[in-house]
N, C-alpha and C positions, 0 to 999 in steps of 0.2 A: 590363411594368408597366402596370397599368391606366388609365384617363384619372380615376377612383375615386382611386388611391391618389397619384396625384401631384396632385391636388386638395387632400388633406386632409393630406400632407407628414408622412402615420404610416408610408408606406412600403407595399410590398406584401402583400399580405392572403394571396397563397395562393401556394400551395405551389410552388417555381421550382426544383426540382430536388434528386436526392441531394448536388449540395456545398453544401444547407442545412445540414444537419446537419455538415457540417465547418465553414461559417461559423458555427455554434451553441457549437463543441464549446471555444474561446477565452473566450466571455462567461460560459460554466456555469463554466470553470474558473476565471477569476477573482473566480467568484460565492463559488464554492465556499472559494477561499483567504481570501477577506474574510470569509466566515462562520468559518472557522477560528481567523483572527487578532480575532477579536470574544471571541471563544470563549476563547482564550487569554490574551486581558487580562482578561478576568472571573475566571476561575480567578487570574490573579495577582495581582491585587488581593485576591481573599479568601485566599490564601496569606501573602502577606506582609504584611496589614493595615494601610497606612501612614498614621500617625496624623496627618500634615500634610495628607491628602487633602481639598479641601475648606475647606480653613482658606484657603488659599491661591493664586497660578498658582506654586509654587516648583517647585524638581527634582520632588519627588511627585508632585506634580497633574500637571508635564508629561510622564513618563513614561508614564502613562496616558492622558493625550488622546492623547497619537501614535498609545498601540496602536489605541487606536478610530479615530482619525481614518486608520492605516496601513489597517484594516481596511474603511471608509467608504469611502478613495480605491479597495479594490479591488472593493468592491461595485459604483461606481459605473462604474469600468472595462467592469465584467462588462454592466451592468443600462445604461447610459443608450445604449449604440447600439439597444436593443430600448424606449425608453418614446417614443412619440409626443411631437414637440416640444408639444402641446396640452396635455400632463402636467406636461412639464418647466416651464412657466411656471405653471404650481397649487404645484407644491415650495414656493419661496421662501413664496406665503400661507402654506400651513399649518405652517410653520415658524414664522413670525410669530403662527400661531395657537394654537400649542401654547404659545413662551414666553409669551405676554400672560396665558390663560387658566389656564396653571401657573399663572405668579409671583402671579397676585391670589389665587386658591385656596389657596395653600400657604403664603403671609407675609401675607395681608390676611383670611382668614378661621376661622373654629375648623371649618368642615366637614373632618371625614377625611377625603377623597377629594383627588385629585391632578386629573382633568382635564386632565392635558396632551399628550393625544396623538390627541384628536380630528382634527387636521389627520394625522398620520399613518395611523389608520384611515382617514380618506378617500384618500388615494392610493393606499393597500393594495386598498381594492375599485375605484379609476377606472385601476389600473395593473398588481398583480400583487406578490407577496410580495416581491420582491427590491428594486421601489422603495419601497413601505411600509418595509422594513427599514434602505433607507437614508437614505430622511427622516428614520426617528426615531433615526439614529444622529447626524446632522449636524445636527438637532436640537436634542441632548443638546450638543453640543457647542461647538455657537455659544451657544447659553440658558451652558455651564459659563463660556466665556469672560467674555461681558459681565457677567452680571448673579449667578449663582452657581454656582461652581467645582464644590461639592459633586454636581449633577446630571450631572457629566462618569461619575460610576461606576455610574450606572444607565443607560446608553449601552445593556447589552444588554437590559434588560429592555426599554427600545424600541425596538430593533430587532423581538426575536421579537413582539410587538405591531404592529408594521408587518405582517410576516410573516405572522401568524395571521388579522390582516383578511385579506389576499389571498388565504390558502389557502381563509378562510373563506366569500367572495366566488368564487371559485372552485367551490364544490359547492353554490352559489345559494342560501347561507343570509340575503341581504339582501332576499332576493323578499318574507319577509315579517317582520315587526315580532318577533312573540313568536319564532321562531327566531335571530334578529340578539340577541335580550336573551340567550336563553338561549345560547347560542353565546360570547358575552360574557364572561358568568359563568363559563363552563368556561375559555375562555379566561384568566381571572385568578387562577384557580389555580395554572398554572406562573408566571405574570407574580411574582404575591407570593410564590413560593417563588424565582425568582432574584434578585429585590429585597431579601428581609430578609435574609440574610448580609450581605451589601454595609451595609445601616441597623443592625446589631445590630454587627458584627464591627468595622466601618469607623467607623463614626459612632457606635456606642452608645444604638441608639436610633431612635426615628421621627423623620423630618425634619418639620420645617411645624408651625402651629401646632396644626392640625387631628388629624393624624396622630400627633405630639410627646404630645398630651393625651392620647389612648388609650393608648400606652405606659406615662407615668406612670402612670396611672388601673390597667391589668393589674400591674403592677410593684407599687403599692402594695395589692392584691389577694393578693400574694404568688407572681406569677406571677417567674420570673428572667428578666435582661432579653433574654435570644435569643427564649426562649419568649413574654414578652409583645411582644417584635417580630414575631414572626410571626406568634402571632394575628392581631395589627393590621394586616398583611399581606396576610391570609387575608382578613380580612372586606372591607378597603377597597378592595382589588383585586376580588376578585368584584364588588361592588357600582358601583364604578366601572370598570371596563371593560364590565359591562351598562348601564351607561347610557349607555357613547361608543358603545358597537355601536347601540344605539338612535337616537340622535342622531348615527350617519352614515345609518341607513335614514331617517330624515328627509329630511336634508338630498339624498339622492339623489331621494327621494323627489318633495321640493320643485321638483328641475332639472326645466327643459323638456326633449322629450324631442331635440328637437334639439340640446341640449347633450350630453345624454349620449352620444348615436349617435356623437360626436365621439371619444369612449371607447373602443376593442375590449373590453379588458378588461372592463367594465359592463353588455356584454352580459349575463354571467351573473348579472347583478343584476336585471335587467328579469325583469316578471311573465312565467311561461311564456308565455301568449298575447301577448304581444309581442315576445316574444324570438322567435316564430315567423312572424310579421308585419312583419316590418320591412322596409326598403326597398326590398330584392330582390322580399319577396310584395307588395307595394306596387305595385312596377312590371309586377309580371305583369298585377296586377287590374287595372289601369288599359288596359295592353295588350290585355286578354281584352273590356274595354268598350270599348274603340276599335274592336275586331273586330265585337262584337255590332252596335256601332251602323252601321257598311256595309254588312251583312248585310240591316240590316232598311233601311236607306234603298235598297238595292237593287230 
């Protein structure tokens, strides 16, 4: 281990041999099962439609926080021996930052948009799909406990949100502004199609007041209420997840950059010419003028 890696307590940066991949091959799989069991309480909730969900914490509502929460405990199994402790202490904010920013968007305002998973795209691009995924599951589920039950069944639509920042951040689409929005917007497309069953089937409708008024508003248009939920899905998702992707290229944008270098992950967010310059080319150039200057005082 490098004198690098036990400084910054992320752990080792390169490659320490084939039983990597055997130390790898436990975390993927528990990644894997928690993706599974997310997966599966989504499907059961829209299978058996249970009409107390939300109303409540009763038997309902608790058979499904577990599945997510069985689901969360195995993501984080998989994903927290791989996220730099630097990461790990940002979770709890943007946790905090997604309920604050929901609950006032969603009971305190008429804007259709939702806004609450801004802190989870940020950990999805300073971390990697797997902890973005599991921020916005534990998320969903601490916001379901205290303050409303009914957000505990969109548990997966935050998660693959978590997710899709970090795949997204992953093929350097935060390098720049207009790709981060549009990326966004592709992005909310699957978001509002695993969202509306869940509003339509489950709840009867848009949650919030924002969201709630567009529904009635398609409904009394003549639209039936799946189809006017998903519209309203359709559009509020697009347009709100292009603006959280926006508003994490900001906010990355904002950090110094010695905050971000604190990142691995984030590298792939950094402008190409940074990303090719950093502290490694940094230290050669400074080496290569150390050299020049003996040369000529010689």
């Amino acid at each position: 281990m490098s004198a690098h890696s036990r400084g910054s307590g992320q752990g080792p940066t390169t490659t320490v041999g084939p039983g990597q991949n055997r130390n790898l091959a436990l975390p993927l799989t528990l990644t894997l099962l928690g993706t599974l069991v997310v997966i599966g309480t989504y499907v059961a909730v829209l299978l058996t439609q249970p009409a107390n969900l939300g109303v409540d914490l009763g038997h309902t509502t608790l058979w499904v926080m577990l599945g997510y929460l069985g689901g969360g405990i195995l993501l984080a199994a998989g994903t927290l021996p791989l996220i730099p402790r630097s990461v790990l202490a940002l979770i709890p904010v943007a946790i905090a930052l997604n309920i604050v920013i929901g609950q006032i968007i969603g009971n305190y305002t008429p804007v259709p948009l939702y806004l609450d998973s801004i802190g989870t795209v940020l950990i999805g691009v300073l971390a990697g799909p797997a902890a973005g995924a599991f921020t916005g599951i534990i998320s969903n589920l601490i916001w379901g406990v205290t303050l409303s039950p009914s957000v505990i069944a969109f548990s997966s639509g935050a998660a693959f949100i978590g997710a899709a920042a970090g795949w997204a951040a992953r093929l350097g689409v935060f390098r720049t502004p207009w790709t981060a929005i549009i990326v966004g917007a592709i992005a909310g497309v699957p978001a509002g199609a695993i969202g509306a069953p869940v509003a339509a089937y489950v709840f009867g409708g848009g949650l919030g007041a924002g969201t709630g008024g567009v529904v009635a508003i398609l409904q009394a248009a003549g639209l039936e209420m799946f189809n006017a939920t998903f519209a309203q899905s359709m559009i509020s998702d697009i347009v709100d997840k292009a603006l959280i992707f926006a508003l994490a290229y900001v906010v990355i944008r904002s950090l110094p950059k010695r905050i971000i270098d604190r990142y691995e992950f984030a590298s792939h967010s950094r402008p190409r010419s940074t990303s090719r310059t950093g502290p490694t080319k940094a230290r050669e150039s400074t080496s290569a003028s150390s050299v020049e200057s003996a040369q000529t005082a010689e």
